[in-house]
N, C-alpha and C positions, 0 to 999 in steps of 0.2 A: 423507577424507570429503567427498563432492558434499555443497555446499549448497545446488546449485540442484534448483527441482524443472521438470516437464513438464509441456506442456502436452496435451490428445487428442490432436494431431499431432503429438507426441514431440519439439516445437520446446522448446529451453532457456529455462525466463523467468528472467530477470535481476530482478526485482523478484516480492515476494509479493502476490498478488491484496486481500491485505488484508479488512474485514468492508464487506458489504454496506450503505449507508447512502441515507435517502433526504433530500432537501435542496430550498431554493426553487431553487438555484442550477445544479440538473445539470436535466436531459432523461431518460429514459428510466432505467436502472441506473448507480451511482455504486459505486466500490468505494475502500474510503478504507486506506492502511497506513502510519502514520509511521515516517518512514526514520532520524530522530533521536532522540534525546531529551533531555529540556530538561538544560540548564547551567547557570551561574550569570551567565552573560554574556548570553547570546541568549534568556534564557525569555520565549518567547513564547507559550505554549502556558497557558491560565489555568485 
């Protein structure tokens, strides 16, 4: 099973686009996808 998917130009993305977000911190479109998830060690995520 591919778990990657495509992009319009049928280039492989390695990472999912994740959800649209807006922030004081970005410029223009910001696309946010957490690649982890929290532990008991590293939660850093509140």
């Amino acid at each position: 099973m591919d778990q990657f998917k495509f992009n319009h130009t049928g280039e492989r993305l390695i990472f999912p686009k994740g959800e649209k977000i807006t922030n004081t911190y970005f410029t223009g479109t910001a696309w946010l996808e957490m690649l982890i998830s929290n532990d008991d060690t590293f939660n850093y995520i509140s």
